[in-house]
C-alpha positions in Angstrom: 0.0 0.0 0.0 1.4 3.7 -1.2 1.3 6.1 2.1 0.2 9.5 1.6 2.7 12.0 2.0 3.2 15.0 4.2 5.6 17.8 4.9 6.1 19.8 8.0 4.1 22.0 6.7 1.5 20.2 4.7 1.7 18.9 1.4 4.7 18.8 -0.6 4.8 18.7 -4.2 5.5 15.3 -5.3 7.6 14.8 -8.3 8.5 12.0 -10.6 11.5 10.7 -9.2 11.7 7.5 -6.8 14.5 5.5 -5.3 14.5 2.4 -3.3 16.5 2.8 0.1 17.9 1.1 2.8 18.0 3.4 6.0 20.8 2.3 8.7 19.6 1.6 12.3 21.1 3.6 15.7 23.5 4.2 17.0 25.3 4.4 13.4 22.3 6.2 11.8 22.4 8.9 14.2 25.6 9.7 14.3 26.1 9.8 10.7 22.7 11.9 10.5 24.8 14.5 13.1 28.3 13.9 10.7 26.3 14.6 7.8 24.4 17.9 9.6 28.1 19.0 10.8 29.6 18.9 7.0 26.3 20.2 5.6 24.4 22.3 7.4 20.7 22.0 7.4 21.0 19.2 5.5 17.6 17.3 6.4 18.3 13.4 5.2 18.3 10.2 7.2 21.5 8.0 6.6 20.7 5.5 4.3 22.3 3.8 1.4 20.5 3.3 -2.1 19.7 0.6 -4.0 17.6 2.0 -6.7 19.2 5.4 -7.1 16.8 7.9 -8.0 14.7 7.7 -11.2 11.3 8.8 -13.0 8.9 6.6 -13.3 8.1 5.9 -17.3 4.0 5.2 -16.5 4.0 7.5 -13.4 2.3 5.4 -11.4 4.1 4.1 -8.1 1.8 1.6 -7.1 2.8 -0.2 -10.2 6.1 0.2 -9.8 6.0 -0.8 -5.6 4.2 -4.0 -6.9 6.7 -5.1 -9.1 9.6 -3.9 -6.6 7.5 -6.5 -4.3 7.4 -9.4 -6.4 11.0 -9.4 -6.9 12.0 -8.4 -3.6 11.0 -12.3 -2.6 14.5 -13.2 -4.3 16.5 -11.6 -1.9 17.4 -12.4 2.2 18.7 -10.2 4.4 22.4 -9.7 4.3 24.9 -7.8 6.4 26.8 -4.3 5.3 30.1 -3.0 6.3 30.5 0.6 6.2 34.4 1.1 5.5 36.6 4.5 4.6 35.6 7.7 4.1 36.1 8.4 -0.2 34.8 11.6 -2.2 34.0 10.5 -5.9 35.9 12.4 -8.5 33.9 14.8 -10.7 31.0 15.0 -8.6 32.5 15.6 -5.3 30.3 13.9 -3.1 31.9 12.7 0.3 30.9 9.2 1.4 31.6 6.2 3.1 32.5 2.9 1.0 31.1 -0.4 1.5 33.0 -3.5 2.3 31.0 -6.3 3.1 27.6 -6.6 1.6 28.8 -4.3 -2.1 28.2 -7.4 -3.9 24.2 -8.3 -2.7 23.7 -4.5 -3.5 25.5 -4.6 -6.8 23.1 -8.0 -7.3 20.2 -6.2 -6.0 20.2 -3.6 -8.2 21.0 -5.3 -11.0 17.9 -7.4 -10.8 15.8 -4.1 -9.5 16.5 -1.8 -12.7 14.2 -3.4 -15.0 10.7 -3.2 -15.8 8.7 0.1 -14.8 12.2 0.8 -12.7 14.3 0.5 -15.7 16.3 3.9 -16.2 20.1 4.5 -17.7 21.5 6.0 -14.6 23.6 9.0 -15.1 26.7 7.6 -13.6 27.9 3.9 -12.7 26.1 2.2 -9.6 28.5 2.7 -6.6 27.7 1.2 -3.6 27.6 3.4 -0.6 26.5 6.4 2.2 26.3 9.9 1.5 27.8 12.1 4.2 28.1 15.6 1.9 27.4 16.9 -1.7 27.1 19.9 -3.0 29.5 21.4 -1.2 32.1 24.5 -3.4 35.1 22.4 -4.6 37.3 24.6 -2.4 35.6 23.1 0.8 35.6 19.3 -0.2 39.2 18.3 0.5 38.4 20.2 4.3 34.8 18.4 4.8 36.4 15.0 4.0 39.4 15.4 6.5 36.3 16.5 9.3 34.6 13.4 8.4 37.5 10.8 8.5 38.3 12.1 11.7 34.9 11.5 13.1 34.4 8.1 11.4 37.9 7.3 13.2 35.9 7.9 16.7 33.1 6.0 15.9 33.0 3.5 19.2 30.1 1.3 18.0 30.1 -1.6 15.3 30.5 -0.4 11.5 28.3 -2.8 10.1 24.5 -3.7 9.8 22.0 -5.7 8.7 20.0 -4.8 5.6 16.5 -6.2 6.3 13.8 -3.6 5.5 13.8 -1.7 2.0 11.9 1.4 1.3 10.7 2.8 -1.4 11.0 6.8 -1.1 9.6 9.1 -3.8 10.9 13.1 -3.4 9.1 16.2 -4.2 10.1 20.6 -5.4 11.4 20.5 -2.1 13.8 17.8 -2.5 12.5 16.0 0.9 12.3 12.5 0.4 9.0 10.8 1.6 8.6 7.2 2.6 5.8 6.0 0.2 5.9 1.8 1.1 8.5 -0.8 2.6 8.9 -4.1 3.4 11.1 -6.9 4.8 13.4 -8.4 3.2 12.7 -12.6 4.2 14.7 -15.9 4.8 14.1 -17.7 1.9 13.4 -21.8 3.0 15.0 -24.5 1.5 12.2 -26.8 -0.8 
């Protein structure tokens, strides 16, 4: 079932562009939430990492598009991530943290995902991974990575996590991303 949507201040103004996420659980989502609002202020996401990046539905019509995510979805158990260094991809700039364990069933995942009313030629390669910062001036990259390795070095708790639930997000003009339907992923049982 598709959720209705709503801002802090009522509606928002959906748009046609959806992604299917994975958000990390405490204590490792909130201190990358508080990283992330340190390197970019105001910034309003929830640590999560993608495995649908964002696209535009060809027919417009998520419900379609959740109930295929669904069907295919049954393919895939849970599996474990391991958040590792802290890398900025060239061109773009973006600051994030790589994955060790678990890259592959996400490289799998989306490879089976990005078909059918998900299908869409992403604009760059699909890269594993958490966003800490983009958008930042080129002159302030090299500055915001060093601030983030050197809180990601502090980090007390366990780096990695289990990837169980999956939830599909759609975002609207004021690029806030909206939960919209999710699900567990299940133990498949041997026949």
């Amino acid at each position: 079932m598709i959720l209705e949507m709503h801002g802090c201040n009522g509606a928002e103004t959906k748009i046609n562009s959806f992604a299917l996420i994975s958000y990390l659980p405490e204590p490792l989502a909130g201190f990358l939430d508080s990283l992330r609002c340190e390197l970019v202020p105001r910034c309003q996401a929830k640590s999560h990492v993608t495995v649908l990046p964002p696209r535009p539905l060809a027919n417009g019509l998520p419900e379609r598009a959740w109930l295929d995510l669904n069907d295919c979805l049954d393919a895939f158990p849970p599996f474990r991530v391991e958040l590792a260094s802290i890398e900025v991809f060239l061109g773009s700039n973006v600051i994030y943290l790589s994955i060790g364990a678990g890259c592959r069933e996400l490289e799998r995942m989306h490879t089976e995902l990005n078909r059918g009313s998900l299908q869409f030629a992403e604009p760059f390669e699909y890269h594993p991974h958490v966003t800490l910062a983009q958008e930042l001036s080129p002159a302030d990259v090299e500055a915001a990575a060093e601030l983030a390795r050197r809180g990601w070095r502090e980090f007390p708790y366990s780096r990695s996590f289990m990837v169980e639930r999956l939830t599909f997000v759609q975002n609207t003009l004021e690029n806030r991303w909206a939960d919209l339907a999710g699900r567990m992923l299940s133990i498949r049982m041997a026949s």
